[in-house]
C-alpha positions, 0 to 999 in steps of 0.5 A: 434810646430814642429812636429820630433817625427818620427824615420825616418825609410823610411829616413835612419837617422834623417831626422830633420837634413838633410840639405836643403838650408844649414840648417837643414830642422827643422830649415826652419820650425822653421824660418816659425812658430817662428815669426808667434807663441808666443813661439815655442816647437819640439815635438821629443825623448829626446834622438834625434838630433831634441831634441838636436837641440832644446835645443841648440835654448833654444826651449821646447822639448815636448815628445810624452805622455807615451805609444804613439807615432805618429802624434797625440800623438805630436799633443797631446803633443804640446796640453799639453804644449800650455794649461799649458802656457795658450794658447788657440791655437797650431800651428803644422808643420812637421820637414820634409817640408821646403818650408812651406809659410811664411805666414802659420800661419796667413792664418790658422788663418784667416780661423779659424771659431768659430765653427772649431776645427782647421784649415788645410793647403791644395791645391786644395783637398789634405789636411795637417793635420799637417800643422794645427792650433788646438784649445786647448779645442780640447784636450780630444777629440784627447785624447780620439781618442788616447785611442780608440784602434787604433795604429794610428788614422788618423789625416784627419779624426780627423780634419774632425771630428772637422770640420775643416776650410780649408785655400787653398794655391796655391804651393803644393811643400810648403807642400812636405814631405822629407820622404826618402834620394831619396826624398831629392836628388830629392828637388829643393833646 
């Protein structure tokens, strides 16, 4: 699932559409999970371009639960819809990371541990909780953060609470979020 929820304050406009490479950046992370996943949804607004993108690639769009927003209430979202086709697994990537590996999700997978909730991205000793593989099952514990109060709780720290697996890589720049307008004038593409 791709994660576009986000109003893209930092960026200006909708950020999912910003052109990389001559593509929208949803659409280079989309060419990453797709062949790696059995069915690919966006987690966006309704009301968004990243969910009209979607629609015009005949792609769920998943909208974050009532009353939540974020990260995790994507993560949540995308937990929902994986769990109602039956799947026992959710890959997750941000719409703002383009040069993810093609490989992403087979390496979260092979680090995957019977006993991890989920597997992370990382290089070196930053880690990518959205870059992730979530277990379903894991579902009502993330709810449950949600619910706890907190506006926003950290997926870093939800991850480590499910002792997450870590699958290294070696490139950081796979990983680079497009968070503001600068940061895309700055990208090597």
């Amino acid at each position: 699932m791709i994660v576009a929820g986000g109003r893209a304050r930092r960026f200006g406009s909708e950020k999912a559409l910003a052109q990389v490479e001559g593509q929208p950046m949803i659409a280079q992370v989309a060419k990453v999970l797709q062949p790696a996943c059995e069915a690919l949804a966006v987690n966006a607004r309704t009301d968004s371009g990243a969910a009209a993108w979607a629609a015009s690639q005949g792609l769920a769009v998943l909208p974050d639960p009532p009353g939540a927003e974020g990260p995790l209430a994507g993560v949540i979202a995308g937990l929902q819809w994986a769990e109602a086709a039956g799947a026992g697994l959710l890959a997750t990537a941000p719409c703002d990371t383009p040069w993810l590996p093609a490989d992403l999700v087979l390496r979260l997978a092979g680090a995957l541990t019977p006993d991890a909730g989920c597997a992370v991205a990382a290089v070196g000793h930053h880690r990518h909780p959205l870059c992730a593989l979530w277990r379903v099952e894991q579902k009502p514990v993330l709810r449950a953060a949600l619910a706890g109060g907190a506006r926003h709780p950290p997926l870093h720290r939800l991850a480590a609470e499910l002792g997450a697996a870590v699958a290294q890589f070696d490139d950081a720049q796979a990983f680079a979020n497009i968070n503001t307008a600068a940061d895309l004038k700055a990208s090597p593409a």
